[in-house]
C-alpha positions in Angstrom: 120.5 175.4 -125.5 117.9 174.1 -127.4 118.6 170.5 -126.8 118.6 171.1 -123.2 115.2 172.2 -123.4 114.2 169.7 -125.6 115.4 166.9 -122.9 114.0 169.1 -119.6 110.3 168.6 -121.7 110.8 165.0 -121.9 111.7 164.4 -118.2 109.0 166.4 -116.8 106.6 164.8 -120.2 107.1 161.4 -118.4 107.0 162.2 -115.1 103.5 163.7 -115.8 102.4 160.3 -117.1 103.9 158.4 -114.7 101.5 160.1 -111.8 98.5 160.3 -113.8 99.1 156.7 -114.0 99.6 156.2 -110.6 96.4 158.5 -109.6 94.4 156.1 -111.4 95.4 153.2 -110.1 94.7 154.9 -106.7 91.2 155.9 -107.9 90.7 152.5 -109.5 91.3 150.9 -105.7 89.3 153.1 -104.0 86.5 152.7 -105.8 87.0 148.6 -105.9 84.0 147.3 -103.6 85.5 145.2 -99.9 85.4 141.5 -100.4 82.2 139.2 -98.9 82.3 139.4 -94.8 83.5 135.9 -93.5 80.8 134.1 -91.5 80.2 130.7 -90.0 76.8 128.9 -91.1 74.9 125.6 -90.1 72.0 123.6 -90.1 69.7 124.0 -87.1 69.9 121.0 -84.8 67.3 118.3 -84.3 65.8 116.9 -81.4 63.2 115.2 -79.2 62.6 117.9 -77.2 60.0 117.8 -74.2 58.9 120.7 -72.9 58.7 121.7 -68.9 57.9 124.8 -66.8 59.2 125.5 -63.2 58.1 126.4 -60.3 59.2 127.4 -56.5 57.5 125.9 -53.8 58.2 124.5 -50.5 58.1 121.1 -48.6 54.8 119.8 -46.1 54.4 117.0 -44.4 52.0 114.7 -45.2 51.0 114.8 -41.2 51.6 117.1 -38.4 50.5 116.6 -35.0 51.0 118.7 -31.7 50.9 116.6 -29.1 49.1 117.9 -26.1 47.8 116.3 -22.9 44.1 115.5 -22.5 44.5 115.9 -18.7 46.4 118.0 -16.4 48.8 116.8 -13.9 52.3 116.8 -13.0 55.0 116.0 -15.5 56.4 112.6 -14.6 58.6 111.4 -17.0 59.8 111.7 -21.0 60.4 108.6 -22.8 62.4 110.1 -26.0 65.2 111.4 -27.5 65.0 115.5 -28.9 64.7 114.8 -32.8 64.4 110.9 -33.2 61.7 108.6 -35.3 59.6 107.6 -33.6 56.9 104.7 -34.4 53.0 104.8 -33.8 52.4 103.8 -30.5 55.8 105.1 -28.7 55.4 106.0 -25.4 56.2 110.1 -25.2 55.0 111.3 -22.2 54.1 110.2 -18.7 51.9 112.3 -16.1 51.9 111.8 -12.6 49.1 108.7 -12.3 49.0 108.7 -8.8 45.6 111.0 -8.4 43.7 109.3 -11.3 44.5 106.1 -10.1 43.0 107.4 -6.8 39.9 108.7 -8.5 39.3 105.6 -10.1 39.6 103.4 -6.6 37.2 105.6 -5.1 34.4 105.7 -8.1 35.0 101.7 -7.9 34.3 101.5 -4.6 31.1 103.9 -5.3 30.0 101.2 -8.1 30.0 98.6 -5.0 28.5 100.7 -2.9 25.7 101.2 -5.3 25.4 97.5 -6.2 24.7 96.8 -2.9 21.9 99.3 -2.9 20.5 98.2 -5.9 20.7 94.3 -4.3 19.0 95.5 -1.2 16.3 98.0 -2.7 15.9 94.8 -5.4 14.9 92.1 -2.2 12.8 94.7 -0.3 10.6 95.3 -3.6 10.5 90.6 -4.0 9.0 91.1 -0.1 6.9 93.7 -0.9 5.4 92.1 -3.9 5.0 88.9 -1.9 2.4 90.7 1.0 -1.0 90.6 0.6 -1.8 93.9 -0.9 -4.6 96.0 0.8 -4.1 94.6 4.0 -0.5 93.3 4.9 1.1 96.6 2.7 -0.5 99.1 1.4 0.2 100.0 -2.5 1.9 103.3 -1.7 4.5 101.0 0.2 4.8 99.2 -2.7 5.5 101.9 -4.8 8.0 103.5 -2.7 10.1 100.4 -2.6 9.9 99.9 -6.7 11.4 103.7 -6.7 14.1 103.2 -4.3 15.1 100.3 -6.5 14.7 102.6 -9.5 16.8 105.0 -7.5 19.6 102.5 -6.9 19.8 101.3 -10.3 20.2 104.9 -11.8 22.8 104.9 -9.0 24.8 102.2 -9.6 24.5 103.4 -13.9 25.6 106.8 -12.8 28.8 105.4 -10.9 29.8 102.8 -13.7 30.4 105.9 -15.7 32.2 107.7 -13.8 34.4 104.7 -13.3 34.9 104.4 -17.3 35.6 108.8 -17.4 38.3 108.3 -14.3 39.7 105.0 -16.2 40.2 107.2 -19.1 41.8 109.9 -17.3 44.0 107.5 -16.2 44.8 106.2 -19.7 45.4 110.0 -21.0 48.1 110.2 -18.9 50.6 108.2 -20.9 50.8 109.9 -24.0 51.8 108.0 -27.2 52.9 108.6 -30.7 49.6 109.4 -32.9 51.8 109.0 -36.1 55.0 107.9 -37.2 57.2 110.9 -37.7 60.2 112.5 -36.9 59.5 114.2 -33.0 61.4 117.5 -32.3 62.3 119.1 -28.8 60.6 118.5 -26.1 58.7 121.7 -24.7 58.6 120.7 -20.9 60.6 119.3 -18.7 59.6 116.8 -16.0 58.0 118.3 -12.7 56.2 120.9 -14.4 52.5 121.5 -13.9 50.9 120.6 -17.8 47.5 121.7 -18.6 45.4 119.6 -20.3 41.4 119.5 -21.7 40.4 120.4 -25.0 40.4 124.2 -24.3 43.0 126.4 -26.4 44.8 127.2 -23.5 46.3 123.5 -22.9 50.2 122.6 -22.9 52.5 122.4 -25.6 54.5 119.0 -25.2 56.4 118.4 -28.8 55.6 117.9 -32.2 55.6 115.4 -35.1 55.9 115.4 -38.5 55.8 112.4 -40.9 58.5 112.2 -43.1 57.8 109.6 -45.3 56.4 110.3 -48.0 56.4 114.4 -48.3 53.9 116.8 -49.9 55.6 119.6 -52.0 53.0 122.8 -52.2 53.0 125.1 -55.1 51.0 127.7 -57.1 50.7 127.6 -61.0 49.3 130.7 -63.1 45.9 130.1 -64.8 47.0 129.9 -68.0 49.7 126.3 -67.7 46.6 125.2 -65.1 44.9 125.0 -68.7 46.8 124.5 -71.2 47.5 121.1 -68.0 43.8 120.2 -68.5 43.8 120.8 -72.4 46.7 118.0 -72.5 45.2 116.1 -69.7 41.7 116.1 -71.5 43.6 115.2 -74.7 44.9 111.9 -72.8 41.3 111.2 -71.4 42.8 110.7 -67.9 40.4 111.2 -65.7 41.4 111.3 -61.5 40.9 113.0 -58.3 43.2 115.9 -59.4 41.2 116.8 -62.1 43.2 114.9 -64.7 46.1 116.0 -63.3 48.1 113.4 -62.0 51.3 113.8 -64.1 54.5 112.9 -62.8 57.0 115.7 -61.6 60.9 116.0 -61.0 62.3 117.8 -58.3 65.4 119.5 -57.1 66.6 121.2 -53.7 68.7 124.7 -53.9 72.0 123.0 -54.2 71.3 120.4 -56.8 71.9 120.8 -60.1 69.7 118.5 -61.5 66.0 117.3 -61.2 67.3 113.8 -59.7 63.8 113.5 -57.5 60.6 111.7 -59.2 57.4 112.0 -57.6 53.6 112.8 -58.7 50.7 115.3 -58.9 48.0 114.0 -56.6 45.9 117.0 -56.1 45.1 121.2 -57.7 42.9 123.2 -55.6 39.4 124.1 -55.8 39.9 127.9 -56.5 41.8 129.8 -58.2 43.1 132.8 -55.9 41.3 135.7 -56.6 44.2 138.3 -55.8 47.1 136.2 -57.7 45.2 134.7 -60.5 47.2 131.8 -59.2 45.8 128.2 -58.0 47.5 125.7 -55.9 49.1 122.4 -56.8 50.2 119.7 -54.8 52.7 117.1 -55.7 54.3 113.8 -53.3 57.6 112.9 -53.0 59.2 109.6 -51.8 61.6 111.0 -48.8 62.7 107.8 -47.2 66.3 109.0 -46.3 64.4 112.1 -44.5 66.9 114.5 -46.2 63.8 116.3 -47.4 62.5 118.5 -44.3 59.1 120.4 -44.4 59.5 124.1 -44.7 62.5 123.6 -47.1 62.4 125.0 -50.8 62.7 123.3 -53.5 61.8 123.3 -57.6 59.0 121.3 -59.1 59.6 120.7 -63.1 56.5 119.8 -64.7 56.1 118.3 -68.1 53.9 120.7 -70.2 53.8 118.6 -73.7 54.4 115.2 -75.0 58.1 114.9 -76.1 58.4 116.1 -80.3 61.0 116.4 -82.6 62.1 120.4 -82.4 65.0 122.4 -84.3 67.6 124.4 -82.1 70.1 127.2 -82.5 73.1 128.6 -80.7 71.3 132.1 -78.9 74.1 133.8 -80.6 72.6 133.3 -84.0 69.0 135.0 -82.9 68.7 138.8 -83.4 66.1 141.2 -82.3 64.5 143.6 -84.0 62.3 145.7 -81.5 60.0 142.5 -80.0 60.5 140.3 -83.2 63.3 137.9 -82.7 65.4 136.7 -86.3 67.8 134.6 -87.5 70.4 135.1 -91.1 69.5 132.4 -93.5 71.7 131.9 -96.3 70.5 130.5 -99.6 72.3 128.9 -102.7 73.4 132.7 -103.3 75.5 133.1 -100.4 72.9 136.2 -99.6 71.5 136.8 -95.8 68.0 136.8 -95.6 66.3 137.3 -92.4 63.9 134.6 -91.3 61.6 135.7 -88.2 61.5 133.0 -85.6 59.7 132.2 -82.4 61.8 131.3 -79.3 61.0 128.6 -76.7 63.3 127.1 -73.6 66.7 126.9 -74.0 68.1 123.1 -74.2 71.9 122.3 -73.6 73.3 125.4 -74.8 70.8 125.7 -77.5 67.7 127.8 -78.1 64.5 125.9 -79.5 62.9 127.9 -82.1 59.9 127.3 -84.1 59.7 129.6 -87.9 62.9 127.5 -89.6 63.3 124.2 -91.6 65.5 121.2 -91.3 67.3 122.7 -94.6 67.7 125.9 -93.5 71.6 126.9 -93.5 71.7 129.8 -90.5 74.3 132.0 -89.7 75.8 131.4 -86.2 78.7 133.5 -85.6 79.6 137.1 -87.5 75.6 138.8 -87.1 77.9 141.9 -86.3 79.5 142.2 -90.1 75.9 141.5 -91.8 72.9 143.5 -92.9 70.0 142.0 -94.8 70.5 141.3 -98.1 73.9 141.4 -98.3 76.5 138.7 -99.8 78.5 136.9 -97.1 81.7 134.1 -97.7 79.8 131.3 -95.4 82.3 128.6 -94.0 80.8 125.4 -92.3 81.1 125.5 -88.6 83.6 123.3 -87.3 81.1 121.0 -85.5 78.4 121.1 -87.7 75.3 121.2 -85.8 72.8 119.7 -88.5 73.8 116.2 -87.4 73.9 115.2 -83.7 71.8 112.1 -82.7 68.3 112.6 -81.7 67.6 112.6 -77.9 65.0 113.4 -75.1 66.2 116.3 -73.4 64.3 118.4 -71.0 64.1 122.2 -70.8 65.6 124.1 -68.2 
């Protein structure tokens, strides 16, 4: 009975030491700290970055003309097509010439009328003068017949301008291109009664716009207008736009790219007092017409001289309230926060100003971080520390 006892001790005497070992194993586990998150570093990227804003604006053309008649008359005939080019100098518009051709017989007849007036009155005087005066005429005869040649002279002046206002009547009534231009519909048809003059209640015929070149019309805040004129004043340029005659790219609302060059020729004289805005002006070469006034479009505008800048992915930049921050890691495998500025983004990466060319950032795994803490950094598959240099232009 003893025995048994004995040998019921030692069972239990080793199971007891077999947990207590196996509680402190637990314990020990637990209390083991996680291993190093996994993140993926690299060096920012560099490259010859030049910077550009953007604005909206829409097409002009460089001229606009409504073409209207000087006189009025009968419609008589249309000499182009809705829509076409047209040249200076192409016949539009005909009105009926039939009246002013009639006016301007009639005032010619008047001038030979009045010539012979003037030829009579002129050989009456050469008789007069030729008398003896005080006894064969008198002077007041003399007189009379120097007015009446007066008279016919002022006459026959009178009637030679009339002649040259119904010759221009006449001329009015073919109406030609002013500019060359794209025409659009005509508003009358032939028959109808046109009014003409140079009052504001005169006929509406067509239109014209010149295609080639176009303006592009746009408004700027006041702070790029200076920071334009800082660079511009910088460069010494000096020009009708105030120093602003930069080049500019364009694109239309279904291009993807800025594939149209053109230039600044002119900024305003005022900045608008409601917008704080002022208005630019830039012209395009448009010589396939595809660009149309009224139509919008983007004007990119270069606002600094291309320079060497370092770029991250936008994945690696935190925030912290307004502050933005990337994760540096140093030689201790330790995340340190590194407060950056952020400028335009450039194919897929942000440009940032606050970091060095050495600096080893962390792009991917911010999530499993906090500052200060120890991290297992593995090099990004593409490291981005060594792409070729290259102008690129913001978006």
């Amino acid at each position: 009975m003893f025995q048994r006892s004995a040998s019921i001790a030692a069972v239990l005497l080793t199971l007891s030491a077999g947990l207590s070992a196996c509680s402190e194993e637990k314990t020990a586990a637990q209390a083991a700290p996680p291993p190093p998150p996994q993140v993926t570093v690299a060096k920012p990227t560099k490259k010859i970055v030049a910077d550009y804003d953007e604005y909206v604006g829409r097409f002009v053309a460089l001229d606009f003309v409504e073409v209207r008649a000087r006189v009025s008359g009968y419609l008589d005939k249309i000499h182009f097509t809705d829509g076409q080019m047209v040249k200076v100098g192409d016949p539009l518009f005909t009105i009926d010439r039939r009246p002013f051709q009639a006016a301007l017989d009639q005032a010619n007849a008047s001038i030979a009328q009045a010539e012979a007036n003037v030829a009579f009155a002129q050989s009456d005087l050469e008789r007069g003068e030729s008398l003896v005066r005080g006894t064969t005429i008198t002077q007041q005869s003399l007189d009379q017949r120097l007015q009446a040649k007066r008279v016919a002279e002022a006459n026959l002046t009178a009637q030679k301008a009339a002649s040259r206002q119904f010759a221009l009547d006449l001329d009015f009534t073919e109406l030609a291109a002013p500019i060359a231009g794209r025409i659009g519909d005509r508003r009358v048809s032939v028959g109808n009664l046109v009014t003409g003059g140079t009052a504001g209640s005169t006929t509406l015929l067509a239109t014209i716009a010149s295609v080639d070149p176009i303006r592009f019309e746009f408004t700027m805040d006041e702070a790029s207008y200076l920071r334009y004129l800082k660079a511009a004043s910088a460069k010494s340029v000096d020009s009708t736009g105030r120093g602003l005659s930069m080049s500019a790219q364009l694109k239309l609302i279904d291009e993807k790219d800025f594939v149209h060059e053109g230039q600044i020729d002119f900024v305003d004289n005022a900045i608008d007092k409601s917008s704080g805005t002022i208005r630019g002006r830039a012209v395009f070469k448009n010589t396939d017409g595809r660009l149309t006034p009224g139509m919008f479009g983007r004007i990119r505008i270069v606002a600094s001289e291309p320079a060497e800048a370092l770029l991250v992915p936008d994945a690696a930049i935190g925030t912290e309230q307004v502050r933005k921050f990337v994760y540096a890691v140093g030689s201790d495998n330790v995340a340190t926060p590194k407060y950056v500025t952020i400028g335009p983004l450039v194919d897929g990466l942000r440009v940032v100003t606050g970091l060095t060319p050495d600096d080893t950032i962390i792009v991917n795994g911010l999530m499993r971080i906090r500052p200060g803490a120890k991290v297992t950094p593995q090099q990004a598959a593409a490291d981005a520390s060594n792409p070729k240099d290259q102008t690129v232009r913001t978006q």
